[in-house]
N, C-alpha and C positions, 0 to 999 in steps of 0.2 A: 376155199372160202375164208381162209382163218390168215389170208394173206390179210399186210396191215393196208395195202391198197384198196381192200373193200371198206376200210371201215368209214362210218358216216362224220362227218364235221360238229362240231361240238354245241353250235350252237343250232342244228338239226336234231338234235339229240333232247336239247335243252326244251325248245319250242315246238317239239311236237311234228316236225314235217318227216322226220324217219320214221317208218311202220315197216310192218312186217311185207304189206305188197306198194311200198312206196319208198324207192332205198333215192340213198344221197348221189345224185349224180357230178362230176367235176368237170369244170367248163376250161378250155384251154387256156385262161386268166389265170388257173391254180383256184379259184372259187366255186362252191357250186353253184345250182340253177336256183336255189331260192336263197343263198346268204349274197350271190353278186356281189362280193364286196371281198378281195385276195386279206383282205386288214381283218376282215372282222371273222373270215369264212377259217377256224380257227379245228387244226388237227385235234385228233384227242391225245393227251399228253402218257408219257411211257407206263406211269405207275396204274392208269386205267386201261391199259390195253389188252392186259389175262381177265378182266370183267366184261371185256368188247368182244376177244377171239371166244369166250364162252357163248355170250351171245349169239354171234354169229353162225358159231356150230348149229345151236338150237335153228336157225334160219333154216341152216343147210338141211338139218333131216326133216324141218318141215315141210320142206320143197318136195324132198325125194319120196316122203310115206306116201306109201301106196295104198292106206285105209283113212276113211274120216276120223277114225279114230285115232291112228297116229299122229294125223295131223294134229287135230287137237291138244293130243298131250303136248308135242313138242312147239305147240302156236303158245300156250299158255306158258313152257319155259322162255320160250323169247319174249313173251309181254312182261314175264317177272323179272329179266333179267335187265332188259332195258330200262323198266323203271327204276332198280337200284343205280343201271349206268349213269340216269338222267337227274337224279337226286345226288351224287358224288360229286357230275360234271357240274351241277349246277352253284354247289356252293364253292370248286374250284376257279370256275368262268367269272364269280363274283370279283374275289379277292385277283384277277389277273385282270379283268376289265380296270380295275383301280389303279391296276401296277402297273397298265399300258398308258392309263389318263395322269398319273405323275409323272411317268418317263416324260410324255410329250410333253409336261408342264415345264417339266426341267429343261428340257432341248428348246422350246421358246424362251426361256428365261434365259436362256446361252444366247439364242438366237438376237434377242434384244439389246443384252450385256455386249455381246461381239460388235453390234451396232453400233451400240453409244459411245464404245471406245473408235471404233473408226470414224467416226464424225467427229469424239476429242480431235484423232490425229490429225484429219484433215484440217480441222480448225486452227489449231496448233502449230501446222504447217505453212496454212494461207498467214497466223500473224507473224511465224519469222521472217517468210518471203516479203513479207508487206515491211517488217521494219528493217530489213535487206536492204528492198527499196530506197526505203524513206532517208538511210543511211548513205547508200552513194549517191541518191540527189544532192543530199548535206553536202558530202565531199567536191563533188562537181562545181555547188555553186561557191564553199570555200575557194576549191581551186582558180575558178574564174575569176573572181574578186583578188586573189592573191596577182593575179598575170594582169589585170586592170588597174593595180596599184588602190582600190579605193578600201584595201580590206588588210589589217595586219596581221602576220601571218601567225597562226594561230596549231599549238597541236591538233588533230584529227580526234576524233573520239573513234577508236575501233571496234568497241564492245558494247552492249548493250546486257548489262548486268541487271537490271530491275524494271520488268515489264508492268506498265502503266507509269513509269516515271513521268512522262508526260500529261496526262492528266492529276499528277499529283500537284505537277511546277505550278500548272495552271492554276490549281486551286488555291498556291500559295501567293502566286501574282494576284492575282482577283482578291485576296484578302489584306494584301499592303496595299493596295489599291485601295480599297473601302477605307481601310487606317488611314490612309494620308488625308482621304477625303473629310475625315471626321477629324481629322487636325489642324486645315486649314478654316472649314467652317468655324471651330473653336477661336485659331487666332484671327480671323475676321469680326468674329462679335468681339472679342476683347479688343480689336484694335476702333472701331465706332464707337464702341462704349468709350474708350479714353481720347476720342476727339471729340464724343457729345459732349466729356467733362470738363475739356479744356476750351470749350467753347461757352458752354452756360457759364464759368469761373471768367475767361474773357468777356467775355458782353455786358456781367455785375459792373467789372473793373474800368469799365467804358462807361457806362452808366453813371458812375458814380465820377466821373471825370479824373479816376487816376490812370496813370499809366505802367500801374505795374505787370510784370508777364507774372504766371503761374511757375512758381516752382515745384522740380519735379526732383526728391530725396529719393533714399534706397527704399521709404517702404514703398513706393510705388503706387499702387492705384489709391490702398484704403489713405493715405495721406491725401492725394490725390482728392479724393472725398469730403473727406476731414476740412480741409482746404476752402472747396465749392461751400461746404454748411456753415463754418465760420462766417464767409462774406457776406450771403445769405442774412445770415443773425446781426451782423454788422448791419445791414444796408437798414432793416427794418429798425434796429436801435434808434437808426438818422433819422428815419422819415415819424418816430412820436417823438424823438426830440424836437422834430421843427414843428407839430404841430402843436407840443406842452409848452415852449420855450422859444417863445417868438423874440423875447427880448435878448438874447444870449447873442451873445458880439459873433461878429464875425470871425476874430481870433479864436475863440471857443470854439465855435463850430468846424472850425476847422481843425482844431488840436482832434477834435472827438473826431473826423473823416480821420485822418491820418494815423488816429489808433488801433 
């Protein structure tokens, strides 16, 4: 009886399904008939097992007395002994139910960790094979153009040292792009602006029956300016001298256009 093959499963012990005419039985899974479960249906461990073989003994002579009275005595050594087994195993089974639910924490956390990196690898793999690819397409269509004559012949590039190089370039074209655009707009307005000025400066100078063109100096537009406001200030000068100075010769009048 004190073989360790009898003894009951720990969490029969705990919960109450071991008694004295109700023992643990073990299912060919390695679990018994009421834990069913080989994970949880859980031995009693070494340092409880001279508390267990005591027990057990107490079973054994309560089996064998052959008076109500021995039974008795030895029925009440097994219910004492069992609940000290059951109060030891219980706050053991605590702190190992814990250490079972961290292990598994930890082996998912592997489990997940081992994942992530094999999806990196694959990943990592499909972009070299891909810029593998992309690489002797390059070479192929260099090479064709080199044998078609319409392409000069150019080193190969054989490496590819800095992944996402290509989305960088592009970023960098797309942005001398937008510059240029904001360059050309700029000399576009500057260039209407300085034919609207040499057009209102022409059309005074017509007006006025001279023929002088607009000159155009180093400083450029603001003379340019300067220019158009002068004739401007001129023209108006002419038009209250003819209507202040009706008697003023033709000679006059003309001195004052020609100044």
């Amino acid at each position: 009886m004190s073989s360790i093959a009898t003894f009951p499963c720990v969490p029969c012990v705990i919960e109450g399904n071991y008694t004295i005419n109700q023992q643990c039985q073990r299912l060919d899974s390695g679990a018994c008939s009421f834990c069913g479960n080989a994970e949880y249906c859980t031995d009693i461990p070494l340092e409880f097992q001279e508390n267990a073989n005591a027990m057990l003994e107490a079973l054994a002579k309560y089996e064998a007395g052959l008076s109500t009275v021995i039974k008795q005595r030895w029925r009440r050594e097994f219910e004492k002994l069992l609940k000290q087994l059951r109060m030891s195993l219980g706050v053991w089974f605590k702190v190992e139910l814990e250490r079972r639910s961290e292990v598994k924490r930890k082996q998912e956390e592997e489990r997940r960790r081992a994942e992530a990196e094999e999806r990196k690898r694959l990943e990592e793999e499909k972009r070299r094979m891909n810029e593998e690819r992309e690489l002797q397409e390059l070479r192929n269509l260099e090479r064709l153009m080199e044998l078609s004559g319409k392409h000069p012949k150019k080193p190969l590039v054989t490496t590819i040292d800095a992944p996402g190089i290509e989305n960088k370039l592009a970023d960098v074209a797309t942005k001398l792009d937008n510059l240029a655009a904001v360059v050309q707009q700029q000399t576009d307005a500057l260039t209407a602006y300085t034919k609207l000025m040499y057009d209102i400066y022409y059309q005074d100078n017509r007006c006025d029956g001279g023929e002088q063109q607009p000159v155009f100096n180093d400083n450029g537009k603001r003379d340019r300016e300067e220019e158009v406001e002068n004739g401007q200030e001129e023209k108006r000068r002419r038009r209250e001298d003819d209507g202040h100075a009706e008697d003023v010769s033709g000679d006059v009048a003309m001195n004052l256009v020609n100044n």
